[in-house]
DRENDO-1510 file (C-alpha; in Angstrom, 1 decimal, always signed):
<recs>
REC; n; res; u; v; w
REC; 1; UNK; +142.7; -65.2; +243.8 .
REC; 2; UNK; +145.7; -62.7; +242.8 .
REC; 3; UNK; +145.4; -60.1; +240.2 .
REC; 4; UNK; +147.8; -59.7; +237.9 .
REC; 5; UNK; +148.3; -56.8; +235.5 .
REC; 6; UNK; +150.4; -57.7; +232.8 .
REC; 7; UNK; +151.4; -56.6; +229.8 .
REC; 8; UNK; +151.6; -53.2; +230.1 .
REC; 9; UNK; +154.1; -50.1; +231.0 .
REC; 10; UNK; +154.3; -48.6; +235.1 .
REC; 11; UNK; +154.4; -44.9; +236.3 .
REC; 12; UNK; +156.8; -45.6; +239.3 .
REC; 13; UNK; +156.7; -43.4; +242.6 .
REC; 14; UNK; +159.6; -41.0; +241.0 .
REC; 15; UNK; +157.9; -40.6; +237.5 .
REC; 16; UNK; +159.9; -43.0; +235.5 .
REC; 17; UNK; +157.9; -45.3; +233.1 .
REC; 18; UNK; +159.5; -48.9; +232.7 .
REC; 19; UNK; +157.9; -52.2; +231.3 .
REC; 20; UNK; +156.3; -54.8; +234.0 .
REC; 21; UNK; +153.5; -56.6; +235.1 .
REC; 22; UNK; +151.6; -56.0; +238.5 .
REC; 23; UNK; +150.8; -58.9; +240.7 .
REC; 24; UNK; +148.6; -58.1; +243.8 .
REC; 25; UNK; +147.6; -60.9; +246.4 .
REC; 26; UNK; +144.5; -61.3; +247.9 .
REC; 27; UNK; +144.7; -58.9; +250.8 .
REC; 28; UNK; +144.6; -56.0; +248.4 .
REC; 29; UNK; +148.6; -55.1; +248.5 .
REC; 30; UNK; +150.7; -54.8; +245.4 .
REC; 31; UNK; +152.9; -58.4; +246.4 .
REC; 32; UNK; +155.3; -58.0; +242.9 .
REC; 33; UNK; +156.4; -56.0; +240.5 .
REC; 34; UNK; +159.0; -56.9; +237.6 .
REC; 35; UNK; +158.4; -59.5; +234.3 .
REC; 36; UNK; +156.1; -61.8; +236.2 .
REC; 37; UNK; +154.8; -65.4; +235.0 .
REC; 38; UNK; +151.5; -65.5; +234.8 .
REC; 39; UNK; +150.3; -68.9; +237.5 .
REC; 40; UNK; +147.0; -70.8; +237.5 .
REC; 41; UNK; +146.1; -68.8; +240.8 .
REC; 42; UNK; +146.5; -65.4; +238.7 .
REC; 43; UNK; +143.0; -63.5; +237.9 .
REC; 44; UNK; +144.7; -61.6; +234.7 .
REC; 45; UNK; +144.2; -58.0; +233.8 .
REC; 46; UNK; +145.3; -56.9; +230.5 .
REC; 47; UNK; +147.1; -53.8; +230.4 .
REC; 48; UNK; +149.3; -54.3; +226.9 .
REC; 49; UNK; +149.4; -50.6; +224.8 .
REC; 50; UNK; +148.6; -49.5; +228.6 .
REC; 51; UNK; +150.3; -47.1; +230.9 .
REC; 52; UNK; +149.4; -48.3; +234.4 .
REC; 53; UNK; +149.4; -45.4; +237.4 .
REC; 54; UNK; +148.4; -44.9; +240.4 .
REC; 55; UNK; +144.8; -44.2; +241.0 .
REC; 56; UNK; +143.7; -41.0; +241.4 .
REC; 57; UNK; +142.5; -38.7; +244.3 .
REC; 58; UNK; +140.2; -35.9; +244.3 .
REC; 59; UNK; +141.5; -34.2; +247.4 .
REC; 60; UNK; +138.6; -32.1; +247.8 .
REC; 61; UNK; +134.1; -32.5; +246.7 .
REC; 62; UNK; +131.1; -32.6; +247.6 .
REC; 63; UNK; +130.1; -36.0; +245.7 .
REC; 64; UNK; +125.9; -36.0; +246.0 .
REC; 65; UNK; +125.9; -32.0; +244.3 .
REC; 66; UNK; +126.5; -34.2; +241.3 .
REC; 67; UNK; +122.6; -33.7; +241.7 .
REC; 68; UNK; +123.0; -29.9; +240.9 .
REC; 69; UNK; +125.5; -30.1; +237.8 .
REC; 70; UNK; +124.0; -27.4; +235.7 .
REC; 71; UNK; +121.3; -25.9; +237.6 .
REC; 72; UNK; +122.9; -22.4; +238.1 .
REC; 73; UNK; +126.1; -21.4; +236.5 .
REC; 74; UNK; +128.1; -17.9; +235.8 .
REC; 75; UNK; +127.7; -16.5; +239.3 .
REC; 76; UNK; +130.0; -15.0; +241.9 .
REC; 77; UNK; +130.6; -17.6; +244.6 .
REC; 78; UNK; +128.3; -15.9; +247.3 .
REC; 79; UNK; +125.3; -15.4; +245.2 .
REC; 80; UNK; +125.3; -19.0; +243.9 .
REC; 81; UNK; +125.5; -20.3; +247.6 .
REC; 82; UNK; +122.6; -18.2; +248.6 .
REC; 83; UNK; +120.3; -17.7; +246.1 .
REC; 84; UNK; +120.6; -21.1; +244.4 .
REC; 85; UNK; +122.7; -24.1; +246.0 .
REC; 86; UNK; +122.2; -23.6; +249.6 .
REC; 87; UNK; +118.1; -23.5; +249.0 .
REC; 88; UNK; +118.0; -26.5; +246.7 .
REC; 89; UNK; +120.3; -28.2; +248.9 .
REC; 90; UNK; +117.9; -28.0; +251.8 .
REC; 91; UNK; +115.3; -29.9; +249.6 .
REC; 92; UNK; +117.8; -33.1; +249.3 .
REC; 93; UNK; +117.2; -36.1; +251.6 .
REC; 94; UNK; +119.2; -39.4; +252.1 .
REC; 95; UNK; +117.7; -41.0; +249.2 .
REC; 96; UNK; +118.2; -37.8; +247.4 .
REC; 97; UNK; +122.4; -37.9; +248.2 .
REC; 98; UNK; +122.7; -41.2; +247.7 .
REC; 99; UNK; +121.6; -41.4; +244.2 .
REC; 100; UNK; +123.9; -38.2; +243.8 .
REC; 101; UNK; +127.1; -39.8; +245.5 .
REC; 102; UNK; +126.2; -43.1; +243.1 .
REC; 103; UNK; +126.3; -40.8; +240.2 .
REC; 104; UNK; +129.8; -39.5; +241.4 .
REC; 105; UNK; +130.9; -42.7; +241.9 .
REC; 106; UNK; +130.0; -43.6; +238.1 .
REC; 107; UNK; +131.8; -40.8; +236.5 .
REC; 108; UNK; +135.2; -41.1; +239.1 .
REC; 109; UNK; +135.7; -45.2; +238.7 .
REC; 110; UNK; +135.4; -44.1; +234.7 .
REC; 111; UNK; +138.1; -41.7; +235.0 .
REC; 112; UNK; +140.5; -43.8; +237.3 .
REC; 113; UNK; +140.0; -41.9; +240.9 .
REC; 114; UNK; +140.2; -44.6; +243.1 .
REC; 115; UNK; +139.8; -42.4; +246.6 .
REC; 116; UNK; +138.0; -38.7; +247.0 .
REC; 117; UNK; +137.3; -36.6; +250.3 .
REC; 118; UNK; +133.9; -35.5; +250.8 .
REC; 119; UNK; +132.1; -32.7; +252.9 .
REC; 120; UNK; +128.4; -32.9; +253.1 .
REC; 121; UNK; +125.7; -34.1; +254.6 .
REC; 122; UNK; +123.4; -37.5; +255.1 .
REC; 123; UNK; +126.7; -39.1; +255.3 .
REC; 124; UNK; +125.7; -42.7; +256.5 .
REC; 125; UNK; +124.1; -42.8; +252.6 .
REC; 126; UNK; +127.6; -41.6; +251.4 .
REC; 127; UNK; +129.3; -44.0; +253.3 .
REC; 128; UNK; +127.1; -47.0; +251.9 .
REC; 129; UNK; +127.6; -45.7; +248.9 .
REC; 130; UNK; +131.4; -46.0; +249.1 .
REC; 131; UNK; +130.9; -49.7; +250.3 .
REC; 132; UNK; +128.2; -50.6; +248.1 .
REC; 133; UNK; +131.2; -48.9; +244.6 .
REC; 134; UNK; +134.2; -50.2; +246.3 .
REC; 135; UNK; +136.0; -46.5; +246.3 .
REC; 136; UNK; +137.8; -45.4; +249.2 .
REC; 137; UNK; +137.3; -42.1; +250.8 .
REC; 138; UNK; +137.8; -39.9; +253.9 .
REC; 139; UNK; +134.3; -38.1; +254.9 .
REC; 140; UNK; +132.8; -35.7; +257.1 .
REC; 141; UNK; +129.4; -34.0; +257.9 .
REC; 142; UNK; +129.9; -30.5; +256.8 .
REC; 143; UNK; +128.9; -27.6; +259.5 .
REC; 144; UNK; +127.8; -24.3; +259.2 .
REC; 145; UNK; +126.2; -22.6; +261.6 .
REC; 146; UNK; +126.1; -18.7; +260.1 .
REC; 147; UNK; +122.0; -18.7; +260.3 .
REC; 148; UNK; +121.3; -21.2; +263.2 .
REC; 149; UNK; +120.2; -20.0; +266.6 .
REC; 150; UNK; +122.8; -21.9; +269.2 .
REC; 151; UNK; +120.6; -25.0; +269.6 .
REC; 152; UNK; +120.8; -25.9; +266.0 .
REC; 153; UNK; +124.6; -24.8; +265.8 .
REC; 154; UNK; +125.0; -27.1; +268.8 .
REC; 155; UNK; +123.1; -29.9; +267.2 .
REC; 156; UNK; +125.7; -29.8; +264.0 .
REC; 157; UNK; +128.5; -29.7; +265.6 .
REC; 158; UNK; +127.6; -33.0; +267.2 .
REC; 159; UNK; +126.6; -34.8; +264.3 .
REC; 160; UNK; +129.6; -34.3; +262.5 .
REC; 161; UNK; +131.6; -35.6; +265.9 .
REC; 162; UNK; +129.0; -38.2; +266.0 .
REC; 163; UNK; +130.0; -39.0; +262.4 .
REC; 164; UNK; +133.5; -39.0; +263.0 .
REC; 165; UNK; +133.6; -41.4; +265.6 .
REC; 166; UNK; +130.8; -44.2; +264.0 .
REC; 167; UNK; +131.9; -44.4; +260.3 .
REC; 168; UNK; +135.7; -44.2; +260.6 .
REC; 169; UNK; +136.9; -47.5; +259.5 .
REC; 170; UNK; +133.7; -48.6; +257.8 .
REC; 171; UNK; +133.6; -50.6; +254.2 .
REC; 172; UNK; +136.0; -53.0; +255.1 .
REC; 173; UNK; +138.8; -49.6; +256.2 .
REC; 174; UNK; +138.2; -48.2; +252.9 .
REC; 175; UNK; +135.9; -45.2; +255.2 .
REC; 176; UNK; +138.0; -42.7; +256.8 .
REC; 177; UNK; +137.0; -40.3; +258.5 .
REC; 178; UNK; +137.3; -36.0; +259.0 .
REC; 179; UNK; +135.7; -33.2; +261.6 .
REC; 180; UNK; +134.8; -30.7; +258.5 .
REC; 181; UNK; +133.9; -26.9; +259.6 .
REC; 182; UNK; +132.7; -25.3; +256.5 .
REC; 183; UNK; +134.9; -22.6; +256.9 .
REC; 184; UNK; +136.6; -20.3; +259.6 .
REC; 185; UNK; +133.9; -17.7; +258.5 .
REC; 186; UNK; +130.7; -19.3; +258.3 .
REC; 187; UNK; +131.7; -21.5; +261.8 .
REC; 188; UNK; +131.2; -19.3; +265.2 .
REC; 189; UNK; +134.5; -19.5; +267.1 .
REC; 190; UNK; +132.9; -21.6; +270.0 .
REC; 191; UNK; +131.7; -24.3; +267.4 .
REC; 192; UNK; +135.3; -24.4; +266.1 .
REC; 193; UNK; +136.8; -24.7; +269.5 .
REC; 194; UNK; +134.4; -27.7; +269.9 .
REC; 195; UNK; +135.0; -29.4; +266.6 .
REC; 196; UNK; +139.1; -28.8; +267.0 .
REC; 197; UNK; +138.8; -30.5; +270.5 .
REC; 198; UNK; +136.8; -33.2; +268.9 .
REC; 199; UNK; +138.9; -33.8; +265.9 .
REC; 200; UNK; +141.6; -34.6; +268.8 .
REC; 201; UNK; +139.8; -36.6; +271.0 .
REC; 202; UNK; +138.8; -39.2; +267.9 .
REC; 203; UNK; +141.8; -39.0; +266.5 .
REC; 204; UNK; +140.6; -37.4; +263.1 .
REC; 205; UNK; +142.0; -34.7; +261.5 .
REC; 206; UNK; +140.4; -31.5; +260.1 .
REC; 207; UNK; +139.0; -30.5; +256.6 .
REC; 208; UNK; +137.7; -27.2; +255.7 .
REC; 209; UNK; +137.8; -24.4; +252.7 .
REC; 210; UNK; +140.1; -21.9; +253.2 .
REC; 211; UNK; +140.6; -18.3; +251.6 .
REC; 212; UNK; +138.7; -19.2; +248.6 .
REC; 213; UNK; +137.5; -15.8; +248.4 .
REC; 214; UNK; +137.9; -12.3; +249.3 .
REC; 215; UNK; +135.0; -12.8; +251.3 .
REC; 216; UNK; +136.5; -15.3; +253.6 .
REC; 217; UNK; +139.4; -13.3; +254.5 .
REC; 218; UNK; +137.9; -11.6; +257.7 .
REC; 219; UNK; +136.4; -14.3; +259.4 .
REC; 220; UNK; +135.3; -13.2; +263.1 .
REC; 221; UNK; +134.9; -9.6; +262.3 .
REC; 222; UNK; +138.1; -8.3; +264.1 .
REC; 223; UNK; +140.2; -7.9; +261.0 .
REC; 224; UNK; +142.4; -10.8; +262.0 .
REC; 225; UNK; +143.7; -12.6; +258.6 .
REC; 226; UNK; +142.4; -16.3; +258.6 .
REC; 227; UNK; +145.4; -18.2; +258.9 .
REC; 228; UNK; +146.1; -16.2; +262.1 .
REC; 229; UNK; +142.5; -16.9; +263.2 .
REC; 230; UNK; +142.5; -20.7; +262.3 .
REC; 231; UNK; +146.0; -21.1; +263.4 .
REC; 232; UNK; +145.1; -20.0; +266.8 .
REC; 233; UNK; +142.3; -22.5; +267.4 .
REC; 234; UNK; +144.1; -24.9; +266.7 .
REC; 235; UNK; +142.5; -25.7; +262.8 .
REC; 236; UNK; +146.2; -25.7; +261.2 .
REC; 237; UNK; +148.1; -29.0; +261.9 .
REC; 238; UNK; +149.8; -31.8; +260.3 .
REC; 239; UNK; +147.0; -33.8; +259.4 .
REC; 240; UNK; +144.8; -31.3; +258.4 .
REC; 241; UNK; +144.1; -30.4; +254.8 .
REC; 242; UNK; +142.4; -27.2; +253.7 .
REC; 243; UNK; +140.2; -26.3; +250.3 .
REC; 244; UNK; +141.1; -23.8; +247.7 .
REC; 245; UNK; +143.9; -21.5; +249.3 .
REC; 246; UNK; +143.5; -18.9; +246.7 .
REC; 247; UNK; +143.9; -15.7; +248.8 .
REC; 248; UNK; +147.3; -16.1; +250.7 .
REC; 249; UNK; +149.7; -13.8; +251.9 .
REC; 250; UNK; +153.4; -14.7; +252.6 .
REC; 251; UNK; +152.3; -15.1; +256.1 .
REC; 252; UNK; +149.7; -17.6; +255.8 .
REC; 253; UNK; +152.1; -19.5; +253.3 .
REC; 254; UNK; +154.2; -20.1; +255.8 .
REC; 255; UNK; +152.0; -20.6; +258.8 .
REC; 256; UNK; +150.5; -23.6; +256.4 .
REC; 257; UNK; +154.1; -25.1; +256.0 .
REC; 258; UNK; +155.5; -24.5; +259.5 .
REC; 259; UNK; +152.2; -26.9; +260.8 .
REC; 260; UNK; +152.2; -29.0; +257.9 .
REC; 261; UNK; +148.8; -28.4; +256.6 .
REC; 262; UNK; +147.7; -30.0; +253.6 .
REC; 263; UNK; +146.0; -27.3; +250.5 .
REC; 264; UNK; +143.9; -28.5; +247.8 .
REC; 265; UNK; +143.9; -26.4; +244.7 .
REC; 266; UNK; +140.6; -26.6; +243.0 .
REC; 267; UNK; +141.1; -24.9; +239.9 .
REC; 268; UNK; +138.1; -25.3; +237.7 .
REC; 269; UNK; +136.1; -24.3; +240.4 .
REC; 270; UNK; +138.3; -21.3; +241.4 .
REC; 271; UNK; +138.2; -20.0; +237.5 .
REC; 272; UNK; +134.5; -20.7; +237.0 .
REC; 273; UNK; +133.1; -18.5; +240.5 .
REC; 274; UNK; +136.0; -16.3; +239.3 .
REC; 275; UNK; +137.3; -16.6; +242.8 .
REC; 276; UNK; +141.2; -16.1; +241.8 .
REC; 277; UNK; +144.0; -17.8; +241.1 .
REC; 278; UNK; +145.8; -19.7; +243.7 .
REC; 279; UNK; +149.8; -19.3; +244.4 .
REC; 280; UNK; +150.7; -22.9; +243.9 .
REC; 281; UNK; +153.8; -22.1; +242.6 .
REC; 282; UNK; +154.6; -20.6; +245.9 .
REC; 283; UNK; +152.8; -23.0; +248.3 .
REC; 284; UNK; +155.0; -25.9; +246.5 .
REC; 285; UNK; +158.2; -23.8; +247.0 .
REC; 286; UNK; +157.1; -23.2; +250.9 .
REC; 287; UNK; +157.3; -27.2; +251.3 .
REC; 288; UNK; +153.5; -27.5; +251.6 .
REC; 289; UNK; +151.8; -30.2; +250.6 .
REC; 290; UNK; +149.5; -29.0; +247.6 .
REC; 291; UNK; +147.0; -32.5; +245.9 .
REC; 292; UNK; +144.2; -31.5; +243.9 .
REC; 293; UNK; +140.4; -31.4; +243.9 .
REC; 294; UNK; +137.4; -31.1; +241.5 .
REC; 295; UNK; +135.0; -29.4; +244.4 .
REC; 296; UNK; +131.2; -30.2; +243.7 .
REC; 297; UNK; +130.2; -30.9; +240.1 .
REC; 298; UNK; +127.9; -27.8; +240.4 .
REC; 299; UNK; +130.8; -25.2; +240.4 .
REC; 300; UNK; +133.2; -27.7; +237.9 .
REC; 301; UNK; +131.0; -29.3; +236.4 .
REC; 302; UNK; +133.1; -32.6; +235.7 .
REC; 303; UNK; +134.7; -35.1; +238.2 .
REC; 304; UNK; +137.8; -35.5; +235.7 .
REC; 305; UNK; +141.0; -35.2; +237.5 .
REC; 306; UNK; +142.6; -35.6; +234.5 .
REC; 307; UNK; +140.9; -32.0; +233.7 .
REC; 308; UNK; +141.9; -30.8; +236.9 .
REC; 309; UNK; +145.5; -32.0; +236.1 .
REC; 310; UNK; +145.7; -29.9; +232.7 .
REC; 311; UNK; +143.9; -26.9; +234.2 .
REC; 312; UNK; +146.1; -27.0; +237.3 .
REC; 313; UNK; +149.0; -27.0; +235.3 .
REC; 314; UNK; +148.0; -24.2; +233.3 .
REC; 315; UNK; +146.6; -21.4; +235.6 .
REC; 316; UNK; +149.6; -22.5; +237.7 .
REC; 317; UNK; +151.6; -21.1; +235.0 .
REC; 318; UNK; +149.3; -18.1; +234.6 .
REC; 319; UNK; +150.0; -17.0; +238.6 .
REC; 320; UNK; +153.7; -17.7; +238.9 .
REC; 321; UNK; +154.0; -15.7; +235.2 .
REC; 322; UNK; +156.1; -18.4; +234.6 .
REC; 323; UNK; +156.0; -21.0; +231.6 .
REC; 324; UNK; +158.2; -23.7; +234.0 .
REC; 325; UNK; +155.6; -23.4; +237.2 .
REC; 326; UNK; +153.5; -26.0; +238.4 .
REC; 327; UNK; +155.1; -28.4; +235.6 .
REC; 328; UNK; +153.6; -31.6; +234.2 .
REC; 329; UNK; +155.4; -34.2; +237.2 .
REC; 330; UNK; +154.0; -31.8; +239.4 .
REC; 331; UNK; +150.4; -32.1; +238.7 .
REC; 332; UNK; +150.8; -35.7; +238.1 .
REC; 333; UNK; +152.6; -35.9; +241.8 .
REC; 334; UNK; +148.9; -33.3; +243.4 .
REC; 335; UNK; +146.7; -36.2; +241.5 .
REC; 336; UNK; +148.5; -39.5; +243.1 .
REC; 337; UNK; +150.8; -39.5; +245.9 .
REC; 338; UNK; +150.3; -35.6; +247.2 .
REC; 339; UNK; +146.4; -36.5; +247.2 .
REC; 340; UNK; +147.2; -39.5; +249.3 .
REC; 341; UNK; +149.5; -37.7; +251.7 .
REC; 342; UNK; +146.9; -34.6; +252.0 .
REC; 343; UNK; +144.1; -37.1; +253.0 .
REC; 344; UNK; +145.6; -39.4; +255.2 .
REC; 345; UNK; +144.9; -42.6; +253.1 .
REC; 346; UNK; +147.0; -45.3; +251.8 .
REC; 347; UNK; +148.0; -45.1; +247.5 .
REC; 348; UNK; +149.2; -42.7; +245.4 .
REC; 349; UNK; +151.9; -45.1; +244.5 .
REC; 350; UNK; +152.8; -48.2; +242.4 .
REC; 351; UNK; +155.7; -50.1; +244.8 .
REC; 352; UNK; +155.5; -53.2; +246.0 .
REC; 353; UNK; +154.0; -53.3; +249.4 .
REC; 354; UNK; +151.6; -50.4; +248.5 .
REC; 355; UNK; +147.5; -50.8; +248.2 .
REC; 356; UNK; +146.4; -51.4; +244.5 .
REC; 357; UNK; +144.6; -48.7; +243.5 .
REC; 358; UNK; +145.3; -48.2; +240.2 .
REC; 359; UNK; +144.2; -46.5; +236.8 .
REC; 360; UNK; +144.8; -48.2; +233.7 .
REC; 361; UNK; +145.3; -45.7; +230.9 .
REC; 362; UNK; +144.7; -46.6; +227.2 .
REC; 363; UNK; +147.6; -44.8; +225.2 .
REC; 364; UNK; +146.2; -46.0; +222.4 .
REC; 365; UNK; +144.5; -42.2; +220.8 .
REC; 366; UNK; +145.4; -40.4; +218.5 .
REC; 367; UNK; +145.8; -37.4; +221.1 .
REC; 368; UNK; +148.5; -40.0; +223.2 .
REC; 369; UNK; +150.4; -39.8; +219.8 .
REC; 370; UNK; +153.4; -40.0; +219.6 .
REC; 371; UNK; +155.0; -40.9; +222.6 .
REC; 372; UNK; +157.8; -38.9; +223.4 .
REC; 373; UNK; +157.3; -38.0; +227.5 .
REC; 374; UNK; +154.0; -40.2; +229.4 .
REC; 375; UNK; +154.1; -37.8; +232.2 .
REC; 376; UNK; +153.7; -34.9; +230.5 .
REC; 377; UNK; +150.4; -36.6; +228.1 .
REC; 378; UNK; +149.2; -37.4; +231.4 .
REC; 379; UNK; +148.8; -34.1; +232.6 .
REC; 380; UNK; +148.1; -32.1; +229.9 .
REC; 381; UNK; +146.6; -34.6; +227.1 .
REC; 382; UNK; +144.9; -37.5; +228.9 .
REC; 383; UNK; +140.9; -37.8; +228.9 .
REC; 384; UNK; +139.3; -39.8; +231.8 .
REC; 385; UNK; +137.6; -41.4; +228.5 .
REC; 386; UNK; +141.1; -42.8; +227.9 .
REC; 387; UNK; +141.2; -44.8; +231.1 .
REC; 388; UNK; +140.3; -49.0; +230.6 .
REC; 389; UNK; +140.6; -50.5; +234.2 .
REC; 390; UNK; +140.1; -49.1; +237.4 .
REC; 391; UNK; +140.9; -50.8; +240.2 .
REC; 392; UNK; +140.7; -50.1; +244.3 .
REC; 393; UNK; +142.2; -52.1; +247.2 .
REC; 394; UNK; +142.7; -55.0; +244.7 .
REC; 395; UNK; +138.8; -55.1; +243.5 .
REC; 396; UNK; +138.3; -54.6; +239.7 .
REC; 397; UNK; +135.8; -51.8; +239.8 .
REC; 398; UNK; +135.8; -51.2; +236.3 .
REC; 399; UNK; +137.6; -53.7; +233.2 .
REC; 400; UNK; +137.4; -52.8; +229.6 .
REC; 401; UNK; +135.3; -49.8; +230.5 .
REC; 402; UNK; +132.7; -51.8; +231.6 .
REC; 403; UNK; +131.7; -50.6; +235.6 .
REC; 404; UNK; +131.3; -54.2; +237.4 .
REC; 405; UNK; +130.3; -52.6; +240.8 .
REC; 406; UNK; +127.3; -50.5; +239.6 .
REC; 407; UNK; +124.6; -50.1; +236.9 .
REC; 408; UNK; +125.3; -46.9; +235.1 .
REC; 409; UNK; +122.2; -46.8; +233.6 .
REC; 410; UNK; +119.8; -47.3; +236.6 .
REC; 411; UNK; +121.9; -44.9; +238.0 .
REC; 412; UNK; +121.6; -41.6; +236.0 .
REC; 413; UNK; +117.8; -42.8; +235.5 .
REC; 414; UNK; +117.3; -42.3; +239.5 .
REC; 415; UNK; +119.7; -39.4; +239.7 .
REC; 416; UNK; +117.8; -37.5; +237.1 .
REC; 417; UNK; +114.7; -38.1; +238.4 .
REC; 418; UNK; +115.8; -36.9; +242.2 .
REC; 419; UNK; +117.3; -34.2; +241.2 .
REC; 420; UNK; +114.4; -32.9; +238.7 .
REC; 421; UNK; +112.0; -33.5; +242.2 .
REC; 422; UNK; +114.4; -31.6; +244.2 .
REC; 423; UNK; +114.5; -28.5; +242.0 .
REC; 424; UNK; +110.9; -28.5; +241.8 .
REC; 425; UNK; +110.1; -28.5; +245.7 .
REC; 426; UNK; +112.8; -25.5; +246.1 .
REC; 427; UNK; +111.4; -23.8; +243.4 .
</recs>
């Protein structure tokens, strides 16, 4: 039957807040918006003392290293890879993601993201996951080859094309699909001539980090800058969305908007691993399309865009030296629609016509208090805590705070226990 949202206040696609009700038919579509009568067909949703937005997307994670939240913190980006994540993660096995990813999914339905991007591996787990929650996502097998003779490199490389091909469209559409090269530098340049090619033959586009660090910035040896090097294989393109973008030059900037890539600032993450701050300011400016990211929950360690919103606007500020940067519609703009656009998938907006995948926000606290401008306590005083309903292609994933798609108690039980296990076999 229809849902219909009612009694509550909208965040329409150009930031203005106005009194209506939501009506959304049974194909998952947002069929009416306005002061709507309330029929016998209508499944209601109660959104009065409610600001009702678009659901959120995390632009950029690695859902299943909810796993490793905690387990090695205050550590420059290379050493945590090496001496901690990447061993542990080698211990992790399909059951072992799965419980992570269902984990993930608890904590994002709570805080009203609706649709996320993920790079990592065991993805048919991830995928049933994302059918078995309801979310919607795009996903790819992450490859990295640094380390692997050429058989193994090989053998990546056609899993995550293998990937690519089977799971795009799965749950019902909700599963989209990416070709994900870790990065330009820990990719050979043959493997990403291969994946590139790929990505074009199925149709998919590209995801990878990018200039996170000033480790990445010389990534076949030759001294070539990386958005030279990534340009000229063919990784930069309008579909494709890159990680991070902290170290830019002017150059790179514009290389990013003249092929219409996509950049996802991850700030907690880039402020934890101390890996710089990124010029969003500057990307925005250059007509790029800049959405926003948590990364994994080991290097954040929460899955709260609405802490990503806040901290984006702030270190924002901090790089442009400049109070009016990266201002609170901004951030509100990476979160919704710019998330949308950046990943390919449908949402990021409350019009009629557009899929349902909303956020109900409670504005109820005393931290919403008073309520002079929504957008700006959306960005830099909202909690995920604060959101009531969550909803996705028109499902109710989550009413009154209550998760109706999972059992968030069976599922930190398993995912404690897994990841305890899988600290103790790499240790």
């Amino acid at each position: 039957m229809p849902l219909l949202v009612t009694g509550g206040r909208i965040l329409r696609p150009d930031h203005t807040v106005e009194r209506a009700d939501v009506r959304i038919d049974t194909d998952g579509y947002i069929d009416a918006i306005g002061d709507l009568e309330q029929t016998e067909r209508d499944q209601p949703l109660d959104a009065e003392g409610s600001l009702v937005t678009p659901g959120l997307v995390n632009g950029h994670g690695h859902a299943a290293m909810t796993l490793l939240r905690g387990y090695a913190d205050d550590k420059p980006l290379d050493a945590w890879l090496q001496e901690d994540i990447w061993p542990t993660e080698a211990e992790l096995g399909p059951e072992d993601i799965a419980a992570g990813a269902r984990l993930a999914a608890v904590e994002m339905i709570r805080s009203g993201t609706t649709a996320f991007a993920d790079m990592y591996f065991h993805v048919p787990e991830l995928v049933d996951v994302i059918d078995e929650t309801g979310l919607r996502a795009r996903v790819g097998h992450g490859v990295v080859t640094v380390g692997k003779d050429e058989e193994a490199a090989a053998a990546d490389v056609d899993e995550a094309l293998d990937i690519a091909a089977e799971y795009d469209g799965a749950a019902d559409g909700r599963v989209r699909t990416a070709v994900m090269p870790h990065a330009p530098h820990t990719v050979d340049t043959e493997s990403l001539e291969r994946l590139v090619a790929g990505a074009d033959e199925r149709d998919v586009p590209l995801h990878f980090h990018f200039n996170e660090t000033e480790s990445y910035l010389d990534p076949d040896g030759t001294g070539e800058r990386p958005g030279a090097y990534a340009d000229r294989l063919g990784l930069l393109d309008d579909s494709s969305w890159a990680a991070h973008g902290v170290h830019l030059t002017g150059d790179e900037i514009d290389r990013l908007a003249d092929t219409g890539t996509a950049v996802v600032h991850c700030p907690a993450s880039n402020m934890k691993l101390a890996s710089g701050l990124a010029p969003v300011e500057r990307l925005r400016e250059a007509g790029v399309t800049v959405a926003l990211g948590t990364d994994g929950a080991a290097s954040n360690n929460d899955l709260d865009m609405f802490d990503e919103m806040r901290d984006a606007a702030m270190v924002g500020k901090l790089a442009a030296d400049d109070a009016s940067a990266v201002p609170a519609s901004a951030v509100v703009e990476m979160a919704t629609r710019a998330g949308a656009d950046a990943l390919g998938l449908p949402g990021g907006r409350i019009a009629e016509g557009e899929p349902a995948d909303l956020a109900v926000v409670d504005l109820s606290g005393a931290h919403l208090t008073p309520e002079h401008d929504l957008v700006s306590h959306l960005a830099y005083a909202a909690r995920g805590s604060d959101v009531r309903h969550t909803v996705c292609d028109g499902e109710v994933l989550m009413r009154d705070g209550k998760l109706l798609t999972l059992d968030p108690a069976a599922v930190k039980r398993e995912a404690d226990e897994r990841a305890r296990e899988a600290v103790e076999r790499a240790s």
